[in-house]
PDB file of N, CA, C, O and CB in Angstrom:
ATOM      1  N   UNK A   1       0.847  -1.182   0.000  1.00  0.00           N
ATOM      2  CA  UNK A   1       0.000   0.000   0.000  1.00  0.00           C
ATOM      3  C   UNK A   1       0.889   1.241   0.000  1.00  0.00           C
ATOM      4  O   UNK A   1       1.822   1.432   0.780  1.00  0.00           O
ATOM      5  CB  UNK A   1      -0.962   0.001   1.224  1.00  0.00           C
ATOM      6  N   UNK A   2       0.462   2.103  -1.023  1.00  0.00           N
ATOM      7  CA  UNK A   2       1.386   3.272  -1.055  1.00  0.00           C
ATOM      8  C   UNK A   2       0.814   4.387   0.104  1.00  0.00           C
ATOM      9  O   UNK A   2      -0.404   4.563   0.130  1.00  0.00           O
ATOM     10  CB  UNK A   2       1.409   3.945  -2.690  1.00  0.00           C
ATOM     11  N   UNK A   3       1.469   4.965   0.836  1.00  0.00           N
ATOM     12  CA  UNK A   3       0.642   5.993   1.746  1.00  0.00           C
ATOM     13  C   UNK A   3       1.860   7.703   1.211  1.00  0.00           C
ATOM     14  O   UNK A   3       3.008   7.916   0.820  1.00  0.00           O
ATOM     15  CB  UNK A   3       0.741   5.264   4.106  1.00  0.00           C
ATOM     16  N   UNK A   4       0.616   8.479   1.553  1.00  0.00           N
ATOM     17  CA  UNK A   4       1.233   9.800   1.530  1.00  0.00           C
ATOM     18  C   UNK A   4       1.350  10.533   2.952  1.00  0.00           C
ATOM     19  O   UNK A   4       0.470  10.628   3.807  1.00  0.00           O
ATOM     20  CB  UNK A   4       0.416  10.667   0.576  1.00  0.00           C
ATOM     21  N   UNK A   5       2.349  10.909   2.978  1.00  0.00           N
ATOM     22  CA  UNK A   5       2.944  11.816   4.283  1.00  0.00           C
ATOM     23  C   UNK A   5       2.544  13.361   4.240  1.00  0.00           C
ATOM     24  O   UNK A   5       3.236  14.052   3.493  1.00  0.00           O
ATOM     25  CB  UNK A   5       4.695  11.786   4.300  1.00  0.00           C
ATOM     26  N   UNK A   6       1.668  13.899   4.838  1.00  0.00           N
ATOM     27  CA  UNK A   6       1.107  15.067   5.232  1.00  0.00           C
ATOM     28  C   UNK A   6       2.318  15.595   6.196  1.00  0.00           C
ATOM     29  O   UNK A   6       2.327  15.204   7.364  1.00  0.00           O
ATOM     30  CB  UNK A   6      -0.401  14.852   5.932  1.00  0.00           C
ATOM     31  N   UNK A   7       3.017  16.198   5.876  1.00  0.00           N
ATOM     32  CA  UNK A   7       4.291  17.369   6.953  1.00  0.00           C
ATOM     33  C   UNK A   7       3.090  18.689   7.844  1.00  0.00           C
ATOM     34  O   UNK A   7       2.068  19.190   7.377  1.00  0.00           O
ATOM     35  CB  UNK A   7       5.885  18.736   5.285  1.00  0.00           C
ATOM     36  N   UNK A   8       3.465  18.824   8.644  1.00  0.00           N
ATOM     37  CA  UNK A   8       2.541  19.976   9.426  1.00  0.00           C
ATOM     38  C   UNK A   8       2.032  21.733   8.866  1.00  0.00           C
ATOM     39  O   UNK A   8       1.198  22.604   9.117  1.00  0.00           O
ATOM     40  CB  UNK A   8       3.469  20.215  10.778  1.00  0.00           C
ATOM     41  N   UNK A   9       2.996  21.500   8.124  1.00  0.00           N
ATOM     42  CA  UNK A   9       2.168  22.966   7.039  1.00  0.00           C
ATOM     43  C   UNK A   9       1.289  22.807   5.766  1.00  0.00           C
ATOM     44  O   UNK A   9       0.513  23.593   5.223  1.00  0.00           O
ATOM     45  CB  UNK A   9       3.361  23.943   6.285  1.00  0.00           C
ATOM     46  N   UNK A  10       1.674  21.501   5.459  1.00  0.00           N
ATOM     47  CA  UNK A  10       0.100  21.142   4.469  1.00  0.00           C
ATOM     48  C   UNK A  10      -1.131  20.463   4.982  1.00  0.00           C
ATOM     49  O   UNK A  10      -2.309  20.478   4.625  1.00  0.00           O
ATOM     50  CB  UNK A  10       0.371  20.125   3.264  1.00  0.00           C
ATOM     51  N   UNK A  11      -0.361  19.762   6.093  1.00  0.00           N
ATOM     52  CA  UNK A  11      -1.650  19.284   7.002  1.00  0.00           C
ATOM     53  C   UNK A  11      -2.573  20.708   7.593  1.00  0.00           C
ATOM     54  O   UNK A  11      -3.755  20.841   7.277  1.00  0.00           O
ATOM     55  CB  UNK A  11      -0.965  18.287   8.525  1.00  0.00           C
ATOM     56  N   UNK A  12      -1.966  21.562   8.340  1.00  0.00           N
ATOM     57  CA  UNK A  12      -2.666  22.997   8.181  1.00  0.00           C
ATOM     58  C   UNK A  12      -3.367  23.453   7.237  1.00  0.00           C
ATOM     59  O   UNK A  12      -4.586  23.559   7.368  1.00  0.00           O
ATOM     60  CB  UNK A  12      -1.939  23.886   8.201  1.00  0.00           C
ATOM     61  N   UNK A  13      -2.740  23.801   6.133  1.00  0.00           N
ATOM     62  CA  UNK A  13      -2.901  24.063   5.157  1.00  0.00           C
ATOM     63  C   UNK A  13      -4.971  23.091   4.544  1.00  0.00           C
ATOM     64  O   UNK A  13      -5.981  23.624   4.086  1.00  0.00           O
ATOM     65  CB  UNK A  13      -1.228  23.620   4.526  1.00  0.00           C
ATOM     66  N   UNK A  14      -4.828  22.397   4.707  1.00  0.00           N
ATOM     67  CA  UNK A  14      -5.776  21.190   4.081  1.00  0.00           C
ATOM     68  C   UNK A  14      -6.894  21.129   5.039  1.00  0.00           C
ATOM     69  O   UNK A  14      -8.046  20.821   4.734  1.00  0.00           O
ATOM     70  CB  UNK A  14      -5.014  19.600   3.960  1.00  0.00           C
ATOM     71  N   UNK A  15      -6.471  21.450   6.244  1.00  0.00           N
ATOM     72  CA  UNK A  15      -7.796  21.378   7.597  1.00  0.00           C
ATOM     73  C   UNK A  15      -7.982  23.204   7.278  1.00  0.00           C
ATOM     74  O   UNK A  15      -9.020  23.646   6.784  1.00  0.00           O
ATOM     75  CB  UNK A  15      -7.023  20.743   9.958  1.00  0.00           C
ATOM     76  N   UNK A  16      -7.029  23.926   7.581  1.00  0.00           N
ATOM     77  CA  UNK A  16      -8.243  25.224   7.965  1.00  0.00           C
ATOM     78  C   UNK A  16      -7.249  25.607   9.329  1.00  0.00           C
ATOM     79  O   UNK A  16      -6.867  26.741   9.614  1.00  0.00           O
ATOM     80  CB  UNK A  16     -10.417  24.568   8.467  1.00  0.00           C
ATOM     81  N   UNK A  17      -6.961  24.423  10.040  1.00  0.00           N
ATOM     82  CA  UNK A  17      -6.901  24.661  11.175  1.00  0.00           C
ATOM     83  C   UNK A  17      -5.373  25.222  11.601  1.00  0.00           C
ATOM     84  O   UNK A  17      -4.475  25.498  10.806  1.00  0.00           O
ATOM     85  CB  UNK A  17      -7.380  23.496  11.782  1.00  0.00           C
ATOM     86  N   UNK A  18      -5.315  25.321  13.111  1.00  0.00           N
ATOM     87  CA  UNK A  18      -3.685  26.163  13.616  1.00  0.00           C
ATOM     88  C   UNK A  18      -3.018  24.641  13.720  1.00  0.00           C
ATOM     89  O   UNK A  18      -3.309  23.501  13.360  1.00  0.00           O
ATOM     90  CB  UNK A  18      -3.619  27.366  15.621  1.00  0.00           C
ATOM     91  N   UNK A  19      -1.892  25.352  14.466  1.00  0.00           N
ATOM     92  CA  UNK A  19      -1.225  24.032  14.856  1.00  0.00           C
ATOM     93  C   UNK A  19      -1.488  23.392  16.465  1.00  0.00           C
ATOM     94  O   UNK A  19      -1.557  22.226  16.856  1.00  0.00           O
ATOM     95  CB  UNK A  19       0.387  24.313  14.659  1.00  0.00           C
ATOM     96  N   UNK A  20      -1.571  24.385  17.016  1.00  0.00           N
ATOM     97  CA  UNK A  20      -2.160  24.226  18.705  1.00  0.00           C
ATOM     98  C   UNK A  20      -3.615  23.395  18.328  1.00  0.00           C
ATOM     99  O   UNK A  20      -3.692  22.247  18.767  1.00  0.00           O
ATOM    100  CB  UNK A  20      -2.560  26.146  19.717  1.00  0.00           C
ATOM    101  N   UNK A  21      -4.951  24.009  17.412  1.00  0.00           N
ATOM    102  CA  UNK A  21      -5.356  23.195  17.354  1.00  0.00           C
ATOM    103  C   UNK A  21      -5.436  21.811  17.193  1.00  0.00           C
ATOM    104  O   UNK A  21      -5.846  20.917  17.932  1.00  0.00           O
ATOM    105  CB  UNK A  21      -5.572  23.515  17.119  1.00  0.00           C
ATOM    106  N   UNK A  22      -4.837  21.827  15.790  1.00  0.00           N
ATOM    107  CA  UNK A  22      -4.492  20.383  15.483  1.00  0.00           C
ATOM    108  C   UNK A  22      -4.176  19.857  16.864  1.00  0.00           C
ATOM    109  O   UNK A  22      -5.052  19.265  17.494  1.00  0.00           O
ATOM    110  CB  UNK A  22      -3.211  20.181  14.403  1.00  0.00           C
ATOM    111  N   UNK A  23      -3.158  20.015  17.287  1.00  0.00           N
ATOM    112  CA  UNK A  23      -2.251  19.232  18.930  1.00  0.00           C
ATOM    113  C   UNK A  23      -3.348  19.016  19.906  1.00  0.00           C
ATOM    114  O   UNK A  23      -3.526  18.028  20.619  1.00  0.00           O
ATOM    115  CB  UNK A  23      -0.905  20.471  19.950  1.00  0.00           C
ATOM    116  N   UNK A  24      -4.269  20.435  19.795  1.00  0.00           N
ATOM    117  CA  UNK A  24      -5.433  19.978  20.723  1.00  0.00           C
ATOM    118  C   UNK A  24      -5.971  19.210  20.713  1.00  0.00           C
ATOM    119  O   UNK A  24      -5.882  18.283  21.517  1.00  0.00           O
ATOM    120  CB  UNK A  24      -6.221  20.431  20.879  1.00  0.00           C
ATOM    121  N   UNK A  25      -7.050  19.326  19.434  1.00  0.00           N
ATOM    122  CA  UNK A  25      -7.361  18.163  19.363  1.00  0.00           C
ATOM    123  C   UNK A  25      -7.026  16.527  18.773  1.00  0.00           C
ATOM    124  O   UNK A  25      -7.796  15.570  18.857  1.00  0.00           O
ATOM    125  CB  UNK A  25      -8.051  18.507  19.119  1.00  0.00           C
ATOM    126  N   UNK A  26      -5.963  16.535  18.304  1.00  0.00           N
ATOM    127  CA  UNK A  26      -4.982  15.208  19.521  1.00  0.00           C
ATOM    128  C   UNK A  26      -5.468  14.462  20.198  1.00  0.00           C
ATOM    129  O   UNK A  26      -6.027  13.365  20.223  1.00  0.00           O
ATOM    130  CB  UNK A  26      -4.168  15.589  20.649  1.00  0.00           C
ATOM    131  N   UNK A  27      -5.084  15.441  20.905  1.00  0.00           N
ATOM    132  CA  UNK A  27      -5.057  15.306  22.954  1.00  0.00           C
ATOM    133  C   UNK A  27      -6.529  14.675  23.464  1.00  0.00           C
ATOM    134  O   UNK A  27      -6.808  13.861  24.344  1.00  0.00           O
ATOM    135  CB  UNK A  27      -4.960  17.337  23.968  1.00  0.00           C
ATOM    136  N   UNK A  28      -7.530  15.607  22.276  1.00  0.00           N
ATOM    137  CA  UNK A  28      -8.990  15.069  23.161  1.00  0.00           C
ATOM    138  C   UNK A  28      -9.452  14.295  22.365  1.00  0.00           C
ATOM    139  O   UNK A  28     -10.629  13.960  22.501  1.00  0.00           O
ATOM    140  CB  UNK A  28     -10.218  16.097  23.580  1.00  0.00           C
ATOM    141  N   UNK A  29      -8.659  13.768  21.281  1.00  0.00           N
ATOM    142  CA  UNK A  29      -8.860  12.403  19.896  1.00  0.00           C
ATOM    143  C   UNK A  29     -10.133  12.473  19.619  1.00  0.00           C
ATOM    144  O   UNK A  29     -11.133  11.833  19.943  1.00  0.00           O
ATOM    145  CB  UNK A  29      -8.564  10.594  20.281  1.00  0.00           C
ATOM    146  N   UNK A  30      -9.778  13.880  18.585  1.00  0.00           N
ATOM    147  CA  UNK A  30     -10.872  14.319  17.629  1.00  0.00           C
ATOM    148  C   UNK A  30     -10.196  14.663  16.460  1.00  0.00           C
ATOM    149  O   UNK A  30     -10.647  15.306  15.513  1.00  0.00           O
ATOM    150  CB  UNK A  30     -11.751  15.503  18.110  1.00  0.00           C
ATOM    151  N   UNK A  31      -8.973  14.141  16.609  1.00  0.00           N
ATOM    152  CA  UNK A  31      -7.791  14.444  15.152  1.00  0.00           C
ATOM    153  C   UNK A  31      -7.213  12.962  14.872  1.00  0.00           C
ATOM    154  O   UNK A  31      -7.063  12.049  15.684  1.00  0.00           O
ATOM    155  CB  UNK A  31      -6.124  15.714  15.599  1.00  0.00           C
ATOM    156  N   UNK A  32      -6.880  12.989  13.226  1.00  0.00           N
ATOM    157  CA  UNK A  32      -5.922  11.561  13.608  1.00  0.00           C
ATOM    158  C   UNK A  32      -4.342  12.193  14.119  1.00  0.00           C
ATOM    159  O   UNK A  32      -3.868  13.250  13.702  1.00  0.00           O
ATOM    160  CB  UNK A  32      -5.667  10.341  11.880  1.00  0.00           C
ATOM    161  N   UNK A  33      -3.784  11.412  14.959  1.00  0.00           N
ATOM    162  CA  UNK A  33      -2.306  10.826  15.573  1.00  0.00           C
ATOM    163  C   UNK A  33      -1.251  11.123  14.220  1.00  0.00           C
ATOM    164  O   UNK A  33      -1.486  10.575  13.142  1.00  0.00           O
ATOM    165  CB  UNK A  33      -2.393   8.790  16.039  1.00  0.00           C
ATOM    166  N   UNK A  34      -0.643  11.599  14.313  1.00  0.00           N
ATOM    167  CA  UNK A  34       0.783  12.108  13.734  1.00  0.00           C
ATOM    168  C   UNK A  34       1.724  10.778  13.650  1.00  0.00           C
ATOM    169  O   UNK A  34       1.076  10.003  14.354  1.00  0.00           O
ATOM    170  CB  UNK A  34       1.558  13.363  14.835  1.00  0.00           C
ATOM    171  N   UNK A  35       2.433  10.332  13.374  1.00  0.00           N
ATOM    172  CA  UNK A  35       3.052   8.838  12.479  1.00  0.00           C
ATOM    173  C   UNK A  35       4.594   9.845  12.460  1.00  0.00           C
ATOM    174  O   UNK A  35       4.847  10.718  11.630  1.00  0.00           O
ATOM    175  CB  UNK A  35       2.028   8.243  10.276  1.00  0.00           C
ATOM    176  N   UNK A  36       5.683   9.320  13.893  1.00  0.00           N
ATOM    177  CA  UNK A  36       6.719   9.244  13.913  1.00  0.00           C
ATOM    178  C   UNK A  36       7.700   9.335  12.568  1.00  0.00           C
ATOM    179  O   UNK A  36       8.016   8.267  12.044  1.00  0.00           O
ATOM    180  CB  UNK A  36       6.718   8.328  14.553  1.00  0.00           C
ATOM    181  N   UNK A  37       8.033  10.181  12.180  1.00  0.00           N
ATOM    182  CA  UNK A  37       9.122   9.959  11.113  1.00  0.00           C
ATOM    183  C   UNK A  37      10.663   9.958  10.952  1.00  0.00           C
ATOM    184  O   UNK A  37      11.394  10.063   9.967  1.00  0.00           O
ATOM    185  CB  UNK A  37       8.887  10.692  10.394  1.00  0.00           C
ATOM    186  N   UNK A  38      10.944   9.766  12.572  1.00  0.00           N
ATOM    187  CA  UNK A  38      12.405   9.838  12.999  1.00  0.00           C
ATOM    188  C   UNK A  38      12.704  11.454  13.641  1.00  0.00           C
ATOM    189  O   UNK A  38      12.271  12.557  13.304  1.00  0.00           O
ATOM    190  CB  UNK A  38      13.448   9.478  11.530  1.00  0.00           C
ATOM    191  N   UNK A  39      13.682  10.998  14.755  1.00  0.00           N
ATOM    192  CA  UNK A  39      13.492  12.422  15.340  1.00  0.00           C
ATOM    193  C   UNK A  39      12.717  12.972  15.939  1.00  0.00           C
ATOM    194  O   UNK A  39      12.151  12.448  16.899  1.00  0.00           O
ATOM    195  CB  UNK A  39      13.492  13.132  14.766  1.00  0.00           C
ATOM    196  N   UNK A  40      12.481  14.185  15.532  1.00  0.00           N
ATOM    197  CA  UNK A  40      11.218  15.146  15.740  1.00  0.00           C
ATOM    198  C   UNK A  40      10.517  15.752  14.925  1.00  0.00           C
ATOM    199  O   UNK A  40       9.909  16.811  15.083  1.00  0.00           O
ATOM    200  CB  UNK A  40      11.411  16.050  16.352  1.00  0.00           C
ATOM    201  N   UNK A  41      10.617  14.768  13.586  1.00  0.00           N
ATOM    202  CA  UNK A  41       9.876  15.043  12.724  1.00  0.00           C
ATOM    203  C   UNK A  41       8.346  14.014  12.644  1.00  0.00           C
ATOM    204  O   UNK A  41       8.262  12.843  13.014  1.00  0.00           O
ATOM    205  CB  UNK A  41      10.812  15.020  11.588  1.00  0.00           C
ATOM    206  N   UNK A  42       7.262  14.850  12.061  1.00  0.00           N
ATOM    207  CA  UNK A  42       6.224  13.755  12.417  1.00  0.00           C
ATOM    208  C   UNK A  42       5.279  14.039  11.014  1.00  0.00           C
ATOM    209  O   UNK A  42       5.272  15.126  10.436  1.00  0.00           O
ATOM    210  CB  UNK A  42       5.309  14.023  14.151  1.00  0.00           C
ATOM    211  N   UNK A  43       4.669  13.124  10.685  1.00  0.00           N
ATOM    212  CA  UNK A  43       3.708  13.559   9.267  1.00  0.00           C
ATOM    213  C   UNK A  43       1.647  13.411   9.471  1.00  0.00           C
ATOM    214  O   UNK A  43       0.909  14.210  10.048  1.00  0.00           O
ATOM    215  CB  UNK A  43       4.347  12.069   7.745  1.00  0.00           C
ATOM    216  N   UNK A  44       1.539  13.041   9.267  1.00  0.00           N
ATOM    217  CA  UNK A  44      -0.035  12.578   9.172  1.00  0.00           C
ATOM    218  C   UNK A  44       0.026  11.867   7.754  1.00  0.00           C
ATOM    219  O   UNK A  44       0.796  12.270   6.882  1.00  0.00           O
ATOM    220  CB  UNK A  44      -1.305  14.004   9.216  1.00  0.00           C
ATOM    221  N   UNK A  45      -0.842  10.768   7.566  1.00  0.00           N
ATOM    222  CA  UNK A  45      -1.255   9.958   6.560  1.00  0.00           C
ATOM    223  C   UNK A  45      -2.582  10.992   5.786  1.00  0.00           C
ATOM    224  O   UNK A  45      -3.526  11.423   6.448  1.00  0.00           O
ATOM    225  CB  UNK A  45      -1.744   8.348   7.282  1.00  0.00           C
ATOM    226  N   UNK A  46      -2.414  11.247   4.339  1.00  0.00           N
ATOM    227  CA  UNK A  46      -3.001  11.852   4.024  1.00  0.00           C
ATOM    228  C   UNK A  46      -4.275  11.071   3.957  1.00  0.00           C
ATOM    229  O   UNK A  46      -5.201  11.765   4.377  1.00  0.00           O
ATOM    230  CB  UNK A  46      -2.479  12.407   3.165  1.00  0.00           C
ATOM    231  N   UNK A  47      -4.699   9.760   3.545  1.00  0.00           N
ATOM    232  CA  UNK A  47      -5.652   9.342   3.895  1.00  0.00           C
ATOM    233  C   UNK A  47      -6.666   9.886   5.125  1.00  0.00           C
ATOM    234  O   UNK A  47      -7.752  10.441   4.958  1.00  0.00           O
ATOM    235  CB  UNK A  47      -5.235   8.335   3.977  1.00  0.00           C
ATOM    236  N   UNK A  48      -6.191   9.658   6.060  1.00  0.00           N
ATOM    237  CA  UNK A  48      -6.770  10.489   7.659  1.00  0.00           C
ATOM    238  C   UNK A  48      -7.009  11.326   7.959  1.00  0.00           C
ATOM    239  O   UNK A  48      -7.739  11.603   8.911  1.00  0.00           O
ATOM    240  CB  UNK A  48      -6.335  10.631   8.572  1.00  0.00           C
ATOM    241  N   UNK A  49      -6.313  12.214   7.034  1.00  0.00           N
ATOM    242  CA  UNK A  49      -6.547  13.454   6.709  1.00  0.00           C
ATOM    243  C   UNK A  49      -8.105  13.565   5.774  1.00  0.00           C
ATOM    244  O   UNK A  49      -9.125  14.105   6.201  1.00  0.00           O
ATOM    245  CB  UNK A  49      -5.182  13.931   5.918  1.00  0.00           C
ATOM    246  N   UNK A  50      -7.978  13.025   4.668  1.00  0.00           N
ATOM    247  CA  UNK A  50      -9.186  13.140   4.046  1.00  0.00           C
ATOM    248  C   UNK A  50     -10.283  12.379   4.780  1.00  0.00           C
ATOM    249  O   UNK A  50     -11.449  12.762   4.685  1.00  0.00           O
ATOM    250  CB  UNK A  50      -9.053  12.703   2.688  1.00  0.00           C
ATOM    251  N   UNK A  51     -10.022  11.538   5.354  1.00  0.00           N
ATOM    252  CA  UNK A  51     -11.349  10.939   6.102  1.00  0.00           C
ATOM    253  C   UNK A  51     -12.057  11.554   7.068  1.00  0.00           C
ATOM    254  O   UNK A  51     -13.266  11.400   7.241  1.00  0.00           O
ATOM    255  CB  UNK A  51     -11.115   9.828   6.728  1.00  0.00           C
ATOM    256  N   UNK A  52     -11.141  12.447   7.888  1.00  0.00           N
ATOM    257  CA  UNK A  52     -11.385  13.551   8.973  1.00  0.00           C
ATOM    258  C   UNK A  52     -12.536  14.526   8.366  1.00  0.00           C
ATOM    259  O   UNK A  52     -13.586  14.922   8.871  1.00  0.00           O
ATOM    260  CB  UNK A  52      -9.893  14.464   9.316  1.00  0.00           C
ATOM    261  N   UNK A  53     -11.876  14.796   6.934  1.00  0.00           N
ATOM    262  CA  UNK A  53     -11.787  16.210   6.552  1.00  0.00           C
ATOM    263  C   UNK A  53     -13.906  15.847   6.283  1.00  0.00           C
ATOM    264  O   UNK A  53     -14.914  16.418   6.700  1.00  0.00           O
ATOM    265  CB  UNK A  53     -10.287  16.724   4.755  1.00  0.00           C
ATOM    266  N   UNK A  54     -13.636  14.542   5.325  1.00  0.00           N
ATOM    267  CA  UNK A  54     -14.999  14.117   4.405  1.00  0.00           C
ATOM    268  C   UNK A  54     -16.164  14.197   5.970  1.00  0.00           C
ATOM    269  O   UNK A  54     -17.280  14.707   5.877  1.00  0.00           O
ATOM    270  CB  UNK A  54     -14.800  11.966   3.387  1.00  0.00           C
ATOM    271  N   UNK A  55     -15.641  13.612   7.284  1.00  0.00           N
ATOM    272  CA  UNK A  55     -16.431  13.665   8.314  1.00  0.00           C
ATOM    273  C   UNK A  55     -17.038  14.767   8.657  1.00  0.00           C
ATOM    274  O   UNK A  55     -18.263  14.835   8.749  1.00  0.00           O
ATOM    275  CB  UNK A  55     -15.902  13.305   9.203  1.00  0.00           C
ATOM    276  N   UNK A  56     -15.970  16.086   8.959  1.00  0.00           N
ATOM    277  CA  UNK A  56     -16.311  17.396   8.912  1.00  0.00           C
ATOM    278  C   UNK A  56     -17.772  17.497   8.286  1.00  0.00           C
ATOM    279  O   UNK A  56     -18.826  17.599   8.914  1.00  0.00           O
ATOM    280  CB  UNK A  56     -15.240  18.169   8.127  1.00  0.00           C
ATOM    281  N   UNK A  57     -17.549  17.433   6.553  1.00  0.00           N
ATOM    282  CA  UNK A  57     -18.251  18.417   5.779  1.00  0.00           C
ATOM    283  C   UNK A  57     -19.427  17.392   6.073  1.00  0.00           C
ATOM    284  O   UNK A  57     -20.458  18.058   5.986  1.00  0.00           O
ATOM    285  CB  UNK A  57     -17.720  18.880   4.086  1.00  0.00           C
ATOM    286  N   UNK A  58     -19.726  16.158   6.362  1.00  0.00           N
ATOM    287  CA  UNK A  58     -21.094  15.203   6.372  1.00  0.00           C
ATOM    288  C   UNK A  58     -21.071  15.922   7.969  1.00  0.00           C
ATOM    289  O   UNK A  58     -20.799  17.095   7.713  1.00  0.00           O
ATOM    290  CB  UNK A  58     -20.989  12.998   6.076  1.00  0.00           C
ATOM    291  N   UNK A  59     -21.160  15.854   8.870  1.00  0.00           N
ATOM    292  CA  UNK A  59     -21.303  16.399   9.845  1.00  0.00           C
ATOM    293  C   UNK A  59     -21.963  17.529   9.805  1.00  0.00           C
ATOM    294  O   UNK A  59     -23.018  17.493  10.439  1.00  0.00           O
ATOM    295  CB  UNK A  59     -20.372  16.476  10.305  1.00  0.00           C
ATOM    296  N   UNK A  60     -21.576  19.096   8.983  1.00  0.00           N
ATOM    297  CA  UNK A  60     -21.668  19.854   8.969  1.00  0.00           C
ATOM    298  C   UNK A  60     -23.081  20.250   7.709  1.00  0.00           C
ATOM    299  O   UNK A  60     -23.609  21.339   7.486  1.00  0.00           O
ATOM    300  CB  UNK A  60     -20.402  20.126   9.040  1.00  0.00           C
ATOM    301  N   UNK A  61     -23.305  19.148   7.200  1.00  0.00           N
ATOM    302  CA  UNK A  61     -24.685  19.114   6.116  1.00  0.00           C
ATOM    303  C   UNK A  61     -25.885  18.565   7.147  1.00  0.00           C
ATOM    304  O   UNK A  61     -26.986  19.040   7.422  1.00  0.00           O
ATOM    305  CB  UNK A  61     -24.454  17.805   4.527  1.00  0.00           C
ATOM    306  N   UNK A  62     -25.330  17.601   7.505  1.00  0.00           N
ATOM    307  CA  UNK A  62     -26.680  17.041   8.290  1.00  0.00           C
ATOM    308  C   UNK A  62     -27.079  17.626   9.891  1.00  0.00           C
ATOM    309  O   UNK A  62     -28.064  17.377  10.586  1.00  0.00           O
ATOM    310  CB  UNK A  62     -26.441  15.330   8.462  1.00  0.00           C
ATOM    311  N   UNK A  63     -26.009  18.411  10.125  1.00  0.00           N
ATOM    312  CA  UNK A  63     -26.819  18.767  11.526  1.00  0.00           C
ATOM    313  C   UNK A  63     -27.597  20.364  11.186  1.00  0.00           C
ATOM    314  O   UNK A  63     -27.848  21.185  12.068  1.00  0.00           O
ATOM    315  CB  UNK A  63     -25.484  18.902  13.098  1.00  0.00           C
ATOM    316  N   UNK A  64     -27.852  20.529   9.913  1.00  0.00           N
ATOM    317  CA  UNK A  64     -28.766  21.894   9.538  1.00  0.00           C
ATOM    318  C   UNK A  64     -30.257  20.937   9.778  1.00  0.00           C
ATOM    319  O   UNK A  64     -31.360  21.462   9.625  1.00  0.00           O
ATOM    320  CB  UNK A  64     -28.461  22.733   7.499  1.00  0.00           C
TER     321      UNK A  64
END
């Protein structure tokens, strides 16, 4: 399976959101988990990203 690596300024970039957010919500696992990339570098799976993202906008249609 090929996966794509989201770095923290396109992951921003793609949510809307800050970076404290993002971290926030983390913390209260309402985000996906960041995927170790050696160091102190960390990415997000762009997949998770879009699955988050697709949740958002169905979320945000049906509770009108």
């Amino acid at each position: 399976m090929k996966y794509n690596i989201l770095r923290l300024p396109v992951t921003k970039s793609r949510t809307g959101l800050s970076k404290s957010s993002i971290y926030l919500r983390i913390a209260n696992g309402e985000f996906p988990a960041p995927i170790s990339l050696g160091g102190r570098a960390v990415g997000w799976l762009e997949h998770e990203i879009d699955d988050w993202l697709a949740e958002k906008v169905e979320q945000s249609r049906t509770s009108e």
